[in-house]
N, CA, C and O atoms as a CHARMM CRD file, in Angstrom:
* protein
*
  260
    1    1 UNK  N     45.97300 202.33500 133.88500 PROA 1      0.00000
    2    1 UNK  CA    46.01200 201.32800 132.84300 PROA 1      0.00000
    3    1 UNK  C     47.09900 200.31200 133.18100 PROA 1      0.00000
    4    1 UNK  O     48.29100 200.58400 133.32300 PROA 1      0.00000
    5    2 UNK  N     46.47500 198.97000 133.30400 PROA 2      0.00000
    6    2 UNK  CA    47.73900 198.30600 133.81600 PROA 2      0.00000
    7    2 UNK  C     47.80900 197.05600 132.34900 PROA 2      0.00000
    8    2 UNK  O     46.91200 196.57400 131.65900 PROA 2      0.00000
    9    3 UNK  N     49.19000 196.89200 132.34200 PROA 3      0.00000
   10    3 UNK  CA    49.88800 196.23100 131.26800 PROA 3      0.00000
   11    3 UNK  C     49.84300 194.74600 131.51700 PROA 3      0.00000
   12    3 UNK  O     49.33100 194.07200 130.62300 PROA 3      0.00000
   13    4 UNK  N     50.18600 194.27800 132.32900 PROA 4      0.00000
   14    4 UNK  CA    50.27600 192.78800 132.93700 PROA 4      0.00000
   15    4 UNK  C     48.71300 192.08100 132.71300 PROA 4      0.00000
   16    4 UNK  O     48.01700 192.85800 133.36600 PROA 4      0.00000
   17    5 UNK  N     48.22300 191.53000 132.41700 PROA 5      0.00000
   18    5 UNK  CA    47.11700 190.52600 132.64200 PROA 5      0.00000
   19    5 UNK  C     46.59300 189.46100 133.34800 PROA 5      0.00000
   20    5 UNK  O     45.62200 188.72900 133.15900 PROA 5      0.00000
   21    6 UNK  N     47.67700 189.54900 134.43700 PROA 6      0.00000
   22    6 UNK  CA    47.49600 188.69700 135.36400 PROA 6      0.00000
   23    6 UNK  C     47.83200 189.45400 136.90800 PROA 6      0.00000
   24    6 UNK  O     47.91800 188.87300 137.99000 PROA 6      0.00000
   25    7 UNK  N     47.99300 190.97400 136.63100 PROA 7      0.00000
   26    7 UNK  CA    48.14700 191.21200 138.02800 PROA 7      0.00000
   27    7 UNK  C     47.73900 192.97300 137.73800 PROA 7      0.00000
   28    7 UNK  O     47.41300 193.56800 136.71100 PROA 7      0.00000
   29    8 UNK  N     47.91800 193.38100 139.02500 PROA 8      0.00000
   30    8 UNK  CA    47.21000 194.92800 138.48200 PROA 8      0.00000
   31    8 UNK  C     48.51000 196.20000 138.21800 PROA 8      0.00000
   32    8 UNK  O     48.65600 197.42100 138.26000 PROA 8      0.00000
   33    9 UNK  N     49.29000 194.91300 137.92400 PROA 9      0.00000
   34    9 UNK  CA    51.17500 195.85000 137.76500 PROA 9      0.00000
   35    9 UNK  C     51.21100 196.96700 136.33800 PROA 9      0.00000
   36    9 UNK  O     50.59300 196.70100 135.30700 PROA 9      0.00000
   37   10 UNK  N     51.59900 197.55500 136.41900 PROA 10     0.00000
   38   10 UNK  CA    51.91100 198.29000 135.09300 PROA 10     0.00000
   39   10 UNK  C     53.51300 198.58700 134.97100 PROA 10     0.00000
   40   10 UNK  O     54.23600 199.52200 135.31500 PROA 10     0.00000
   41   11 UNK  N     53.70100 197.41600 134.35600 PROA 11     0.00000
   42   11 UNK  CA    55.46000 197.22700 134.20200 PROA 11     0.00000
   43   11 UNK  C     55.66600 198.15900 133.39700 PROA 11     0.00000
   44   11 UNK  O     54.76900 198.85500 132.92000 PROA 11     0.00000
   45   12 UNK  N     57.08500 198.29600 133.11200 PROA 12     0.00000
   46   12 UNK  CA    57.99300 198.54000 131.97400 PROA 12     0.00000
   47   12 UNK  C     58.26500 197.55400 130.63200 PROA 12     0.00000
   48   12 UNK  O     58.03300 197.81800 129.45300 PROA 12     0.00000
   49   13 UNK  N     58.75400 196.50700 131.13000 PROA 13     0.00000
   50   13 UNK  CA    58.84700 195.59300 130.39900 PROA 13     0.00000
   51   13 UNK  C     57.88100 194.50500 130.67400 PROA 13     0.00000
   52   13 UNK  O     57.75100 194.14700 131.84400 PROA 13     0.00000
   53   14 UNK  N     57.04200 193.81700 129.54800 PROA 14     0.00000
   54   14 UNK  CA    56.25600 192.84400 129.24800 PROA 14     0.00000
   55   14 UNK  C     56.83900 191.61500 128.22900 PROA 14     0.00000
   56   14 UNK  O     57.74500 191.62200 127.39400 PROA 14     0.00000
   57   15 UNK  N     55.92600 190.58400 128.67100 PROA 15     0.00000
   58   15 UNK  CA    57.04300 189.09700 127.88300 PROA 15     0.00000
   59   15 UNK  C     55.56400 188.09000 127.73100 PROA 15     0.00000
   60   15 UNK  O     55.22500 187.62000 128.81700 PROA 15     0.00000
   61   16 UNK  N     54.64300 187.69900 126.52600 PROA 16     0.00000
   62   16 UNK  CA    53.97900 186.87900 126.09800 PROA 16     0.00000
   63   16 UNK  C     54.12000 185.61300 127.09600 PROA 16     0.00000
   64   16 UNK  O     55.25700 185.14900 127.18300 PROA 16     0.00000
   65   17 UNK  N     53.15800 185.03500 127.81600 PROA 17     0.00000
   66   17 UNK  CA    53.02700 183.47600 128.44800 PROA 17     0.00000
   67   17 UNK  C     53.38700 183.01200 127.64100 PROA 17     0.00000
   68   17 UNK  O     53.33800 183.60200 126.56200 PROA 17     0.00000
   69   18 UNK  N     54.17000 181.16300 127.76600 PROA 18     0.00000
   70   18 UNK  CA    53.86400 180.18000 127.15300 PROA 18     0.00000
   71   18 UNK  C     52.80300 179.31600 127.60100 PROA 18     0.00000
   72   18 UNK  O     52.75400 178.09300 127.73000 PROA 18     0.00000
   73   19 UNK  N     52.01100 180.18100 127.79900 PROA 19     0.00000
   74   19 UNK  CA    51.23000 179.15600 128.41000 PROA 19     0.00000
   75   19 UNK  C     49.57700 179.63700 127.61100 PROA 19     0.00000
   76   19 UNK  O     48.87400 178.64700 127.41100 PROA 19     0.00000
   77   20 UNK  N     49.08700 180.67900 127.26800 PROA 20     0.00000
   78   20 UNK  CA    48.32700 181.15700 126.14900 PROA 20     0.00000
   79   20 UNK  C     49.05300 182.79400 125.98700 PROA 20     0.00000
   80   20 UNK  O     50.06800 183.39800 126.33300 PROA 20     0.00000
   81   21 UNK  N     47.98600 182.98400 125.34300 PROA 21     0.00000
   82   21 UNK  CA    48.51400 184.82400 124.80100 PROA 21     0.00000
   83   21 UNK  C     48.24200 185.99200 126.05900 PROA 21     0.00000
   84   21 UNK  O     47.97200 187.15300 125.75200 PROA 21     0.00000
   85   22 UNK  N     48.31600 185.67000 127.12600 PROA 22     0.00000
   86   22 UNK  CA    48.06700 186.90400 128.07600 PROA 22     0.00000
   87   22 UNK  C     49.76000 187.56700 128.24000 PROA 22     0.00000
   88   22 UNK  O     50.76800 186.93000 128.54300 PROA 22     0.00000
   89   23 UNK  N     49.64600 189.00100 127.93500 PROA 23     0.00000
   90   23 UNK  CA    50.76900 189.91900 128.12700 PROA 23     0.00000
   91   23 UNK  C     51.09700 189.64500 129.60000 PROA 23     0.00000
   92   23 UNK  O     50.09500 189.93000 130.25700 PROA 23     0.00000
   93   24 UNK  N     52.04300 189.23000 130.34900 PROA 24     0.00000
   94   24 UNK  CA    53.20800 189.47900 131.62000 PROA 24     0.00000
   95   24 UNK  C     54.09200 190.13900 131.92800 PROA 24     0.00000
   96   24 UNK  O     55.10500 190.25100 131.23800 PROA 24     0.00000
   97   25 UNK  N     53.88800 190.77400 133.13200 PROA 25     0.00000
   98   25 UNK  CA    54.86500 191.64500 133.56600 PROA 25     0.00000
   99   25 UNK  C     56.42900 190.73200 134.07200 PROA 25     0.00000
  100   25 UNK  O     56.41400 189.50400 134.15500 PROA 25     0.00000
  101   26 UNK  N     57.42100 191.37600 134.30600 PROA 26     0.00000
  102   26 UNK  CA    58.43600 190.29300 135.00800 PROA 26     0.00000
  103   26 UNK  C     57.93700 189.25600 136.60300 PROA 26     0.00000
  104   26 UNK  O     58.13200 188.07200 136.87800 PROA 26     0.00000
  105   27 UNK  N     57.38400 190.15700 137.21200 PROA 27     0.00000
  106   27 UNK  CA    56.68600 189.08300 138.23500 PROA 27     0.00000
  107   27 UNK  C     55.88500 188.23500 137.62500 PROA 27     0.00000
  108   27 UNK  O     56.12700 187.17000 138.19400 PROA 27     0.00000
  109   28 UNK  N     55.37200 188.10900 137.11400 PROA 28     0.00000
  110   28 UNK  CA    54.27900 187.34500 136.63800 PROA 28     0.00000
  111   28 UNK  C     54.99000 185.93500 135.86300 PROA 28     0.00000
  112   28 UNK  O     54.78700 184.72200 135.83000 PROA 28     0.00000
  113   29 UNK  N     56.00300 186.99500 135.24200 PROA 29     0.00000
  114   29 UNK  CA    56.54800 185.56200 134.03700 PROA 29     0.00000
  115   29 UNK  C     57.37200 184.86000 134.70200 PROA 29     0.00000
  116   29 UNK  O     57.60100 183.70000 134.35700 PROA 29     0.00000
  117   30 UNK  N     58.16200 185.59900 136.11500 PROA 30     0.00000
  118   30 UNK  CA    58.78100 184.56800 137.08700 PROA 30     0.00000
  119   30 UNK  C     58.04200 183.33000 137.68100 PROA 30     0.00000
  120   30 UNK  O     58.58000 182.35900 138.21300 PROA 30     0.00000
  121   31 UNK  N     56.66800 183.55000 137.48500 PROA 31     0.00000
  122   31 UNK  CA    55.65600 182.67600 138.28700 PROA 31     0.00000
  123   31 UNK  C     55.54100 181.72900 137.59600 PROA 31     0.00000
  124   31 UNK  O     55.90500 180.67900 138.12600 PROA 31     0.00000
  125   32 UNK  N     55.04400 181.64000 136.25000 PROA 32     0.00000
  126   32 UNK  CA    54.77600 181.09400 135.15100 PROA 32     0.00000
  127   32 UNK  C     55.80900 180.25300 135.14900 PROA 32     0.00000
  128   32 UNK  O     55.57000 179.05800 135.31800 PROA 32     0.00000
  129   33 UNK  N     57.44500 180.79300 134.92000 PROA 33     0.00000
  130   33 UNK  CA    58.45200 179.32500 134.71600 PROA 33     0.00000
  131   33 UNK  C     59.05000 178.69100 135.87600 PROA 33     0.00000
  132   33 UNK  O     60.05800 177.98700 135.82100 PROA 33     0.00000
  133   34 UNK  N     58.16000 179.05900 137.30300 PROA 34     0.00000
  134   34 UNK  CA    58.39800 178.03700 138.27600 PROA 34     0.00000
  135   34 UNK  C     57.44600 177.03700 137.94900 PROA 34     0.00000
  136   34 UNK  O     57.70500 175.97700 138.51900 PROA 34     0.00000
  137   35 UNK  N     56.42500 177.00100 137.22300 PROA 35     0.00000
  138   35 UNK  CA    55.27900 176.08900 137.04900 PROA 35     0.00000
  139   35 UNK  C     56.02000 174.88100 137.17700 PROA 35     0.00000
  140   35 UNK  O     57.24700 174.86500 137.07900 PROA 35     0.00000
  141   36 UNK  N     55.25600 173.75700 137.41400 PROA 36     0.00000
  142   36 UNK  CA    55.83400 172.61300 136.63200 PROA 36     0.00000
  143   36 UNK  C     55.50600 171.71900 135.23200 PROA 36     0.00000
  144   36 UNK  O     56.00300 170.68900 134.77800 PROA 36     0.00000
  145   37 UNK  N     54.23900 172.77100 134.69300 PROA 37     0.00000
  146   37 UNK  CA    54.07200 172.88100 133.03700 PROA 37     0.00000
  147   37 UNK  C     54.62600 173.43600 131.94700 PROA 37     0.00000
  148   37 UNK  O     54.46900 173.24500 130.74100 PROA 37     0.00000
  149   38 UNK  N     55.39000 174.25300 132.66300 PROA 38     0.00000
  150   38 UNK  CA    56.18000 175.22200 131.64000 PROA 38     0.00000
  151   38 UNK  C     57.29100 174.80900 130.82600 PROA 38     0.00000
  152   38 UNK  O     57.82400 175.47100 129.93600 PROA 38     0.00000
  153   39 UNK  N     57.53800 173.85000 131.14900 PROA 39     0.00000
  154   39 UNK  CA    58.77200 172.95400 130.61900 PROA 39     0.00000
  155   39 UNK  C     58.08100 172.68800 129.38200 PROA 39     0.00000
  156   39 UNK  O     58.63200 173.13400 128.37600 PROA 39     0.00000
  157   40 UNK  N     56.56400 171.80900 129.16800 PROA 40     0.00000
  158   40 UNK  CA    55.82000 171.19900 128.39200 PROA 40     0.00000
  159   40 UNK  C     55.71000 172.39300 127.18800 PROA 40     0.00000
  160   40 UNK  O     56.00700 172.48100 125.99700 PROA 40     0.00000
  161   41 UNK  N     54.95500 173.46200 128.47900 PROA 41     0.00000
  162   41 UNK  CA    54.67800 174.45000 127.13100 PROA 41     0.00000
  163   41 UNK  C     55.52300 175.04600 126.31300 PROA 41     0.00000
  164   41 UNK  O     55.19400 175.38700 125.17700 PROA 41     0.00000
  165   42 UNK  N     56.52800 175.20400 126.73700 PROA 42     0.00000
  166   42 UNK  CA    57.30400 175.50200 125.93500 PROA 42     0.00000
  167   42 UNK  C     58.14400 174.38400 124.64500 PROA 42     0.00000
  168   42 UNK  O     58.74900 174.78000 123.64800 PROA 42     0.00000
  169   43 UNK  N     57.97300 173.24900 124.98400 PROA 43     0.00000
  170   43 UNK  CA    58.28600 172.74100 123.80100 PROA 43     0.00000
  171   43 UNK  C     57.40200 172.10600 123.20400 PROA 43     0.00000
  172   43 UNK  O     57.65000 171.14900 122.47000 PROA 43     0.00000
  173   44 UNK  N     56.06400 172.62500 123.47700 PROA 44     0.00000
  174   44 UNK  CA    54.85600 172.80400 122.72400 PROA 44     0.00000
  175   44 UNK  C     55.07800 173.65800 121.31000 PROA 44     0.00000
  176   44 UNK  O     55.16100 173.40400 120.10800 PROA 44     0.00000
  177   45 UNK  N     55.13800 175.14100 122.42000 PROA 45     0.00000
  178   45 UNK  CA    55.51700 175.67300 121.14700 PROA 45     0.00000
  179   45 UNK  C     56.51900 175.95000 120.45200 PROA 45     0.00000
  180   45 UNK  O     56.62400 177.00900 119.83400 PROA 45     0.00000
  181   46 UNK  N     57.44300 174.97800 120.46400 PROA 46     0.00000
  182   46 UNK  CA    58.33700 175.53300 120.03800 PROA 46     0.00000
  183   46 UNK  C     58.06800 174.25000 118.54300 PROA 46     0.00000
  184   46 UNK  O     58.29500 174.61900 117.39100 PROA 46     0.00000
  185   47 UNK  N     57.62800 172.96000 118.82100 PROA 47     0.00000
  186   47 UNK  CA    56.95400 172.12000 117.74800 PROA 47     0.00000
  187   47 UNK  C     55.94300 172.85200 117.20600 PROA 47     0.00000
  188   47 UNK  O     55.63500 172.56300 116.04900 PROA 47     0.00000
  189   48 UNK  N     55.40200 173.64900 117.70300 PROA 48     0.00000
  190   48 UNK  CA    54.00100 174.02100 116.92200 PROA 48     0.00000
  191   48 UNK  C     55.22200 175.10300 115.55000 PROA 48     0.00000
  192   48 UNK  O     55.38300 174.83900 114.35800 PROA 48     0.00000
  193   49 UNK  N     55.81600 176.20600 116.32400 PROA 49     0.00000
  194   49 UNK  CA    56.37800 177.13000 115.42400 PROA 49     0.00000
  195   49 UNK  C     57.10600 176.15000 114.38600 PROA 49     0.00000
  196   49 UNK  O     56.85000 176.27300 113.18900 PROA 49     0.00000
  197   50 UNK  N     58.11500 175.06600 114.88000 PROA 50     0.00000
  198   50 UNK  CA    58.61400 174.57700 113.71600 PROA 50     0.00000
  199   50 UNK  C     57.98700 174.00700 112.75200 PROA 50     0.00000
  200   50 UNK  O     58.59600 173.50800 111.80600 PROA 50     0.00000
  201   51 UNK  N     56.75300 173.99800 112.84700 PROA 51     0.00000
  202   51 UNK  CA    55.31100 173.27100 111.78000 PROA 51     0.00000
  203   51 UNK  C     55.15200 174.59300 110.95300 PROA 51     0.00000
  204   51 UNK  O     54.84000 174.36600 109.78400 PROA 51     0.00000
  205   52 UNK  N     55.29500 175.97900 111.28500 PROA 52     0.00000
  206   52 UNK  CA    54.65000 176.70700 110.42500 PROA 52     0.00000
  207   52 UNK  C     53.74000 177.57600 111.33800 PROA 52     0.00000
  208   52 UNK  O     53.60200 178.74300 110.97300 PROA 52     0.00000
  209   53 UNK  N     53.07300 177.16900 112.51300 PROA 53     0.00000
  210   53 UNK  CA    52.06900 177.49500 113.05400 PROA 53     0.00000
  211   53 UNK  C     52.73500 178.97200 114.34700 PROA 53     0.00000
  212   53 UNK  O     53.11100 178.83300 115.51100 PROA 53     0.00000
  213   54 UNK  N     52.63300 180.34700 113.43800 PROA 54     0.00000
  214   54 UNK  CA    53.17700 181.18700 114.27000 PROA 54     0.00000
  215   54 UNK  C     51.65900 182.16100 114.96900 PROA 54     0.00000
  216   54 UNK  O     51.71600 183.39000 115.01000 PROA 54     0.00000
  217   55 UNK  N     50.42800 181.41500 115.45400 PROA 55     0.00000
  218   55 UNK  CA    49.42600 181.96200 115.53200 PROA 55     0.00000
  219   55 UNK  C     48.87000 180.88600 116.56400 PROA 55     0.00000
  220   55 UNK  O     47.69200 180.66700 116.84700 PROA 55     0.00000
  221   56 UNK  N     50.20700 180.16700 117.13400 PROA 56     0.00000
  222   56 UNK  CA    50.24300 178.93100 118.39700 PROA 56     0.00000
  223   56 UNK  C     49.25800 180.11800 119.34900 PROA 56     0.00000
  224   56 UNK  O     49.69600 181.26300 119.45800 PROA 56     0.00000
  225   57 UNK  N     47.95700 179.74600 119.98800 PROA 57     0.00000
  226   57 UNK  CA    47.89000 180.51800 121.19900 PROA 57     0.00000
  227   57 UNK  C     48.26600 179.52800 122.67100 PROA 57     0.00000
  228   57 UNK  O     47.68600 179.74300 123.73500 PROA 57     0.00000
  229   58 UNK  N     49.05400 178.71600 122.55000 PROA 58     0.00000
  230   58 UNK  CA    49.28000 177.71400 123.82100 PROA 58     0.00000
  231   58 UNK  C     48.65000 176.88200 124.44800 PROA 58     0.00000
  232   58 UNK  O     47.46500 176.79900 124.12200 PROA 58     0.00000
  233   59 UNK  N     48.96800 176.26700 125.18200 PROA 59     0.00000
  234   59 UNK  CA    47.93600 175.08200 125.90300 PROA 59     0.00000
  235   59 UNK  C     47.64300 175.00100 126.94400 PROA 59     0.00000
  236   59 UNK  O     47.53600 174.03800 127.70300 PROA 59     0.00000
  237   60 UNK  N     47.39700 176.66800 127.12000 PROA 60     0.00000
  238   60 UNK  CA    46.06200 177.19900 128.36100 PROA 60     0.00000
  239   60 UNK  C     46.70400 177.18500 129.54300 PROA 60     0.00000
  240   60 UNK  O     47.38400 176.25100 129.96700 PROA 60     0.00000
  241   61 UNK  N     46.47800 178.30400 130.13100 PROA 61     0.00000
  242   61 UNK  CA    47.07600 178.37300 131.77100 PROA 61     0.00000
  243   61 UNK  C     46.34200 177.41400 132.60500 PROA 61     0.00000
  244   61 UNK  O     45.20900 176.94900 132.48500 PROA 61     0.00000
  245   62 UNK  N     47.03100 177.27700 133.25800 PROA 62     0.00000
  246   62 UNK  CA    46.94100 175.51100 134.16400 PROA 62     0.00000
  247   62 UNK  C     46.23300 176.82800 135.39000 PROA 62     0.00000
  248   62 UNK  O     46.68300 177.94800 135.63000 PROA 62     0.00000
  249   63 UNK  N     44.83600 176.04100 136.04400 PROA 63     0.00000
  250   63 UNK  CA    44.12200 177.00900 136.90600 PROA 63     0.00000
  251   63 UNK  C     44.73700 177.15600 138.30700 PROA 63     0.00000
  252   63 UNK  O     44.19500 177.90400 139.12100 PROA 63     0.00000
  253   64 UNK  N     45.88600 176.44800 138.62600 PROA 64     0.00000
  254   64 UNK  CA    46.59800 177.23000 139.68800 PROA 64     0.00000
  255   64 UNK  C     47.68500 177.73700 139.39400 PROA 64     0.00000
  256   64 UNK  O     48.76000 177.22200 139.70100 PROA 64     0.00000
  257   65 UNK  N     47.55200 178.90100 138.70900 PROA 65     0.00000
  258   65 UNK  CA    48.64500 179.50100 137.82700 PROA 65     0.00000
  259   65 UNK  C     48.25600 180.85200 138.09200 PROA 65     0.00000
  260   65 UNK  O     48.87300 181.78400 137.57600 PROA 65     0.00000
C-alpha cells in the first residue's frame, strides 16, 4: 500500500500538494516546490482560504510535474 500519489513510495510522513489534493511523500513535495508554479499556487491558496473557501482543491498540477 503506498501513501504518496505520485510515486510508488510509502513514506512516513505525508504533506497535501499546493497544487490539487494528491497526498505527497517528502520526495515528491521537494519536486513540487522546485516548480516554477508553486510560488502562484500557493498564494492561490492562501487568497482562496482567506475568502472562507477551506475546500480550495488547487489549480491543478501543471503536466510536467
Amino acid at each position: 500500500m503506498n501513501l504518496c500519489d505520485r510515486c510508488p513510495d510509502t513514506p512516513f510522513v505525508t504533506i497535501m500538494s499546493r497544487f490539487n489534493t494528491d497526498i505527497l511523500c517528502r520526495k515528491c513535495e521537494e519536486l513540487e516546490k522546485a516548480h516554477p508554479g508553486y510560488k502562484e499556487a500557493c498564494e492561490v491558496e492562501l487568497a482562496e482560504v482567506r475568502k472562507g473557501n477551506l475546500n480550495y482543491p488547487g489549480i491543478g498540477k501543471p503536466s510536467d510535474l
